[in-house]
C-alpha positions in Angstrom: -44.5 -57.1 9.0 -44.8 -53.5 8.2 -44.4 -50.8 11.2 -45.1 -46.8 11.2 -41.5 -46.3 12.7 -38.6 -47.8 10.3 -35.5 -48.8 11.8 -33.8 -46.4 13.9 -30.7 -45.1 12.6 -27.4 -44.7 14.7 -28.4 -41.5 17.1 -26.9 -39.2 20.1 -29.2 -38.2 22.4 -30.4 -35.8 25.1 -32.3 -37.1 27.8 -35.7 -36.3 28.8 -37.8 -37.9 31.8 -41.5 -38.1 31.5 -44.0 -40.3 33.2 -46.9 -42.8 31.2 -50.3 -45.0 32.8 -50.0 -48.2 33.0 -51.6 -48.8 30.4 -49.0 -46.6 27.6 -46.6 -48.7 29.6 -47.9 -51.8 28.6 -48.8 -50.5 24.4 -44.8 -49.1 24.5 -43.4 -52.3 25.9 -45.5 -53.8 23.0 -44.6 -51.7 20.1 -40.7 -52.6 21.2 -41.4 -56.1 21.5 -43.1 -56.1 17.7 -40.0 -53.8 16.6 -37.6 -56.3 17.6 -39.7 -59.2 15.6 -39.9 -56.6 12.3 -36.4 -55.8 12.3 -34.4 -58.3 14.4 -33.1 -56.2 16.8 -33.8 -55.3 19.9 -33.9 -51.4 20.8 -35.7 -50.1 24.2 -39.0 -48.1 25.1 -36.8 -45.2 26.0 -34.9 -45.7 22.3 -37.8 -45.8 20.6 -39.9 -43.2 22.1 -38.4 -40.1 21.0 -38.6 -41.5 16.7 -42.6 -41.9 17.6 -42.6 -38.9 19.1 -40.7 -37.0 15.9 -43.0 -39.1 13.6 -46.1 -38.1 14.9 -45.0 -34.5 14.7 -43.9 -34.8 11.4 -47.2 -36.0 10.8 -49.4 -33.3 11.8 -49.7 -30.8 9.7 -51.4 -28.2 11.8 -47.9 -28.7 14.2 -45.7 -27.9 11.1 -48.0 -24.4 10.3 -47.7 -23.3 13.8 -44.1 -24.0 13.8 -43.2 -22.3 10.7 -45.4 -19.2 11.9 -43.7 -19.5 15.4 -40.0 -19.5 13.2 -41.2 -16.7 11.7 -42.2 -14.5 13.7 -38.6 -14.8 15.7 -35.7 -12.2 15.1 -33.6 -13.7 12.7 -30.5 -12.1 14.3 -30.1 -10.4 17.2 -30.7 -6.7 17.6 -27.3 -4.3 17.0 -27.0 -1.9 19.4 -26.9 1.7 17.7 -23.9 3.8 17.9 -23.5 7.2 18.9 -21.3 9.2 16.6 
């Protein structure tokens, strides 16, 4: 069997609270459930959500332009105050 997400490698996390339908419930509960049978091992909805969530934003590529024009349009350092002589 041959998933979208590979395994998930060893991680540290931040965490993040967000509510889902019933129905996103149900498909996420799923997708860990078929993980587990792909790869053996067992890993959580709240585990897995944030590798679909960086896969599917690695996979749009009208995300990465806007993001690259966002980075570049920030100050790459921040602004020296002047001094008086």
């Amino acid at each position: 069997m041959t998933l979208k997400l590979d395994r998930l490698p060893d991680r540290e996390s931040v965490k993040i609270t967000f509510s889902a339908d019933a129905d996103l419930k149900a498909a996420l509960n799923d997708y860990a459930e078929i993980y587990r049978r792909a790869y053996g091992q067992k890993e959580s909805v709240a585990d897995l959500i944030p590798f679909m969530l960086e896969a599917f934003m690695n996979a749009d590529p009208g995300f990465k332009r806007a993001r690259k024009e966002l980075e570049d349009a920030r100050p790459s350092s921040p602004p020296t105050k002047a001094t008086e002589v």
